[in-house]
C-alpha positions in Angstrom: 43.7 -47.4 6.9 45.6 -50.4 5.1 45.7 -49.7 0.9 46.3 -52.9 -1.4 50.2 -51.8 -3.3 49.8 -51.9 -6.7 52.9 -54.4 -7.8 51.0 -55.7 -11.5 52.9 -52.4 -13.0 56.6 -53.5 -11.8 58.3 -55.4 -14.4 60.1 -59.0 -14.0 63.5 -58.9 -13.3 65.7 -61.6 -14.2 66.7 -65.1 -11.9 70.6 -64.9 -10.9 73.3 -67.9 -10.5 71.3 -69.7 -7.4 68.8 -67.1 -6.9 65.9 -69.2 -6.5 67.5 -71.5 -4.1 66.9 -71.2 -0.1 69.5 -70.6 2.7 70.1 -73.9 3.5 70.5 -75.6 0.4 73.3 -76.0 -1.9 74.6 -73.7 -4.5 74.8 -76.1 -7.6 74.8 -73.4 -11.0 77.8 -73.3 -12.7 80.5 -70.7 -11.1 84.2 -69.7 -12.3 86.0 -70.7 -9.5 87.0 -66.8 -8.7 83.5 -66.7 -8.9 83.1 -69.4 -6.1 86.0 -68.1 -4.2 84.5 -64.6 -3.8 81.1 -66.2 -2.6 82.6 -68.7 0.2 84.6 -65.8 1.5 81.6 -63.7 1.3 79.5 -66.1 3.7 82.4 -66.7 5.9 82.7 -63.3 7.0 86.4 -63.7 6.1 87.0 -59.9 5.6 90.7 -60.3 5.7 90.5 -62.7 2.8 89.4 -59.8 0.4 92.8 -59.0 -1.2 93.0 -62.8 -2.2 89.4 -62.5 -3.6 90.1 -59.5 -5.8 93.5 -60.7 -7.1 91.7 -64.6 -8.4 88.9 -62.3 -9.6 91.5 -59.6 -11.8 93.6 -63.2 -12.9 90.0 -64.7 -14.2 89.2 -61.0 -16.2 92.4 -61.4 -18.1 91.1 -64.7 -19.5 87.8 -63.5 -19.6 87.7 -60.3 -20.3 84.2 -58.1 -19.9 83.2 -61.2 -17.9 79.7 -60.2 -16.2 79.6 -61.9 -13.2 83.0 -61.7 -12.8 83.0 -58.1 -13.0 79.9 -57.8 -10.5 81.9 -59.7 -7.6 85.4 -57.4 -7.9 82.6 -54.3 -7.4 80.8 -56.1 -4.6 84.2 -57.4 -2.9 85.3 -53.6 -3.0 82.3 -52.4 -1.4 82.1 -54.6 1.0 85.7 -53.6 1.9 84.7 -49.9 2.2 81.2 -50.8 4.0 82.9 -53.2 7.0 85.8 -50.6 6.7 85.2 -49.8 11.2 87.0 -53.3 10.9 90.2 -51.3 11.1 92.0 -54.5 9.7 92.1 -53.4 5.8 95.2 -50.9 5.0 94.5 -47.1 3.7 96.2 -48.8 0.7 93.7 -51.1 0.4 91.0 -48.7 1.5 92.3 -46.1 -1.4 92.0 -49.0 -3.9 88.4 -49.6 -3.3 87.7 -46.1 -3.6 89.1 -45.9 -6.6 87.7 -49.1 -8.1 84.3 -49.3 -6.7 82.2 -46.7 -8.7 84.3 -47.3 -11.9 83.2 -51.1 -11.5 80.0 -51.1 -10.9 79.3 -48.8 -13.7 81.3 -51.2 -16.2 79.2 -54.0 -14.4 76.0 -51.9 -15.4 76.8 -51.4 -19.2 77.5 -55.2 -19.3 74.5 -56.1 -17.9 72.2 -53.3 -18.0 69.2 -55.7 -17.2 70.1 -56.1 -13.7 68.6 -53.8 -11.3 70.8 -54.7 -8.6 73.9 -53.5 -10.0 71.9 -50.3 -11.0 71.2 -49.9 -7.3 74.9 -50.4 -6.0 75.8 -48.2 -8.7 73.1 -45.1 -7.9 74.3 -45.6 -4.1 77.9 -45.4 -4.3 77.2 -42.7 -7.1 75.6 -40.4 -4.5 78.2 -41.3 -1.6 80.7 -39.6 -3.3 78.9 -37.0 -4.8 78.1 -36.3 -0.6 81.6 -36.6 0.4 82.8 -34.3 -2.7 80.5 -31.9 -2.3 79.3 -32.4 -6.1 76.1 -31.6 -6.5 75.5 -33.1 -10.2 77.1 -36.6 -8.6 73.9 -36.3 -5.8 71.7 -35.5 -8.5 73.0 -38.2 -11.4 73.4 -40.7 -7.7 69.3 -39.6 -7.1 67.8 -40.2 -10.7 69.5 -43.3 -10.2 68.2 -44.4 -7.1 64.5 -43.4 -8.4 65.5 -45.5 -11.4 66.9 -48.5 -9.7 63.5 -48.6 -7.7 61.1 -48.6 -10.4 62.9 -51.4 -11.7 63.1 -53.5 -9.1 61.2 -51.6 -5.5 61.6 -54.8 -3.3 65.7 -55.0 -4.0 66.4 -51.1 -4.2 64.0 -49.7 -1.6 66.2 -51.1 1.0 69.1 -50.4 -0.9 68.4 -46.4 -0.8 66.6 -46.5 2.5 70.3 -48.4 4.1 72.5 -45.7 2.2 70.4 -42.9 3.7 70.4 -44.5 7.6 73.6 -42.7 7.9 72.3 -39.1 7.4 71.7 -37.5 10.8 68.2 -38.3 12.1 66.6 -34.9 11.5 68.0 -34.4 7.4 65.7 -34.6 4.8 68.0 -37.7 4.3 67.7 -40.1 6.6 63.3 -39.1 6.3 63.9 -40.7 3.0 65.9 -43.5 4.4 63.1 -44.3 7.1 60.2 -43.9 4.4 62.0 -46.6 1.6 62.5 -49.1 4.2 58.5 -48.8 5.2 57.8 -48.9 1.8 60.5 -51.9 1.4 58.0 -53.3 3.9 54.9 -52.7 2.0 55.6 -54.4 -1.4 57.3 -57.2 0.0 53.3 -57.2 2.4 51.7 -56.3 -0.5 49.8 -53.7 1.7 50.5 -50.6 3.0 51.6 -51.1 6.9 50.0 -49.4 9.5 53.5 -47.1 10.6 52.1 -46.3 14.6 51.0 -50.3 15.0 53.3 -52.3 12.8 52.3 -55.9 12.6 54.9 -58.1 10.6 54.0 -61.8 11.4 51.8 -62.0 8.2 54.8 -61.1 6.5 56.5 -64.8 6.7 53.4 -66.5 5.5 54.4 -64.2 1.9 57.8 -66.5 1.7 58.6 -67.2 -1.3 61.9 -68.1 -4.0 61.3 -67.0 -7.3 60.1 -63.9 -9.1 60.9 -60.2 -8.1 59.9 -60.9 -4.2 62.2 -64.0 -3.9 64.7 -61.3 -2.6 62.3 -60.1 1.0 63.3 -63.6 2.1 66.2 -65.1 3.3 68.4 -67.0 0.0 71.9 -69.3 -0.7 72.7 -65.2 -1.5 71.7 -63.3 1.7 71.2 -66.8 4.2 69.7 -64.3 6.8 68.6 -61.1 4.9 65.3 -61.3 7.5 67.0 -60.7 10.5 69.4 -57.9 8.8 66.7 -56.4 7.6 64.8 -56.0 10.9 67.5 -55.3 12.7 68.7 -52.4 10.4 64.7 -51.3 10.6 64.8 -51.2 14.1 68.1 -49.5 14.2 66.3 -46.3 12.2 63.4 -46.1 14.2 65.6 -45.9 17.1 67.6 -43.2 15.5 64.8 -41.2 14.8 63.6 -41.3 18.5 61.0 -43.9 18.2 62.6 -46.4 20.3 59.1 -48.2 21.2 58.1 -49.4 17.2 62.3 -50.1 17.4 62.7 -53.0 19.6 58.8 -53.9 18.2 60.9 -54.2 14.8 64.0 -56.0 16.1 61.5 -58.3 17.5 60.4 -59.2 14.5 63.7 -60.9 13.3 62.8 -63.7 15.8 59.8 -64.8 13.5 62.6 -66.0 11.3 62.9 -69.6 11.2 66.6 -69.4 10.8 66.9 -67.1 13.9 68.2 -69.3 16.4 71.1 -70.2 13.6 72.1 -66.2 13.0 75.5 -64.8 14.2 74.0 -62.1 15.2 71.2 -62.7 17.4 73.0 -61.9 20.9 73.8 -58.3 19.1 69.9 -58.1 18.6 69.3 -58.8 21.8 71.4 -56.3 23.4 69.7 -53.6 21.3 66.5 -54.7 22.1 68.0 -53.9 25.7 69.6 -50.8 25.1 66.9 -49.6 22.6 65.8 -46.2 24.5 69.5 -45.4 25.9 70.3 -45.8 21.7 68.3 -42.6 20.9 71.3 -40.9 22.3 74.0 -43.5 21.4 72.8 -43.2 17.5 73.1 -39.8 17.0 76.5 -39.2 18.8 78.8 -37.6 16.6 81.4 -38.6 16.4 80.0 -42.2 16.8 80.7 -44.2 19.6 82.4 -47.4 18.9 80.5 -50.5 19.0 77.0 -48.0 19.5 76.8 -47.5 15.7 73.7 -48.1 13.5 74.2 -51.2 11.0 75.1 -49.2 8.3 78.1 -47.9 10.2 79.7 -50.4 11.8 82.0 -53.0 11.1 79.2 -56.1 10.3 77.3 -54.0 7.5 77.5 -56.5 4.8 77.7 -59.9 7.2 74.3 -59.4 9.2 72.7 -60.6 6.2 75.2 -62.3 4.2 77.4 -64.1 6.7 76.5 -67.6 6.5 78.9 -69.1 9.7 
């Protein structure tokens, strides 16, 4: 039975450069030009340009030292590096440097602007991701109270956020349950009910549109130009890990009540999944993965399926 989602106890969270603008328009707010830089590389998908992107941002810190947006875009260019990392094209040089600069960053990016619930997200994710691969178990638990934090402040961001992180945990962890559960509940306050799990409809979703406020960010932006379709498709790509390969291609369905979906890079990969969605149970929970039979969160178009542009 459907439940009205309380959202009057969630606080406001504060408009970004361009944040209340929509896919197609123009970015017009004031940018450093590293700042720029970053962002037209970002939309292009131009992974390779990365190096380029970090060296204009570490020229425009030495000017601007402590800059906040500045400082926000040399985390989210070395993330992105790590996340689209099944490109094979960045060196273990550059891979290293990432590493090294990512969690560092984003935690500098979070005193600067501690206001920002995004950054708090990033930085609770990549906070547990190493405490995982390190086997530390107070860098899982600081990475968890940060997660729970980052979702109080801001549930329609940071559910996904945690629920993305944990898609890669195999299907049966305590993990990846987690995982499947935010992204439901990523459904939910961006509904503003509770959705039925066993007979998900999401059409009544896209009459919810909107561009300002907290749930500016379920809809596609100048930021994330097809953050819809990313979203579905990285839905659908859980269900289908956990075995439910039926409410899957019912979810990757759903990315072709976008508007903008005929104009998405991706669509033909959708497609394909759709296709392949039952022979994917398998596929998905190979280990080692299977090239090119990844979920999003692994493969080398993690970042791009919502924020490629072109």
């Amino acid at each position: 039975m459907e439940q009205n989602v309380d959202l009057a106890s969630c606080p406001t969270t504060p408009a970004v450069a361009c944040s209340g603008i929509g896919a197609e328009e123009e970015c017009r707010d004031p940018l450093h030009p590293a700042d720029r830089f970053f962002w037209d590389t970002f939309h292009a998908g131009s992974y390779e340009a990365i190096p380029e992107v970090l060296r204009r941002l570490s020229a425009a810190l030495q000017e601007r030292p402590a800059d906040p947006s500045l400082t926000r875009h040399v985390a989210w260019a070395s993330i992105w590096r790590l996340g689209e990392s099944a490109r094979g094209t960045a060196t273990l040089g550059e891979v290293l440097e990432s590493v090294a600069l990512t969690r560092p960053t984003f935690a500098e990016a979070h005193t600067l602007e501690p206001g920002d619930p995004r950054i708090l997200g990033f930085l609770a994710a990549i906070t547990f991701q190493e405490g995982v691969l390190l086997h530390d178990d107070a860098l899982v638990a600081e990475g968890t109270a940060l997660l729970e934090a980052s979702i109080d402040a801001w549930p329609e961001f940071n559910y996904f956020t945690a629920g993305y992180m944990l898609s890669q945990f195999p299907a049966d962890s305590e993990e990846f349950r987690r995982g499947l559960d935010a992204q439901w509940k990523n459904v939910d306050v961006c509904s503003g009910k509770v959705v039925d799990r066993r007979d998900p409809e999401f059409a009544s979703i896209f009459r919810r549109e909107t561009r300002v406020g907290r749930q500016r960010v379920c809809w596609n932006s100048w930021i994330a130009p097809f953050n819809v379709e990313g979203f579905f498709l990285n839905l659908g790509d859980m269900l289908v890990k956990s075995g439910d390969w039926e409410a899957g291609v019912v979810a990757y369905g759903s990315a072709k009540l976008s508007p903008s979906f005929g104009r998405w890079p991706y669509r033909s990969m959708l497609e394909t999944r759709i296709r392949d969605a039952e022979a994917n149970v398998t596929a998905f929970n190979t280990i080692p993965p299977i090239p090119g039979r990844t979920i999003v969160f692994s493969s080398a178009y993690s970042c791009m399926v919502c924020h490629q542009a072109r």
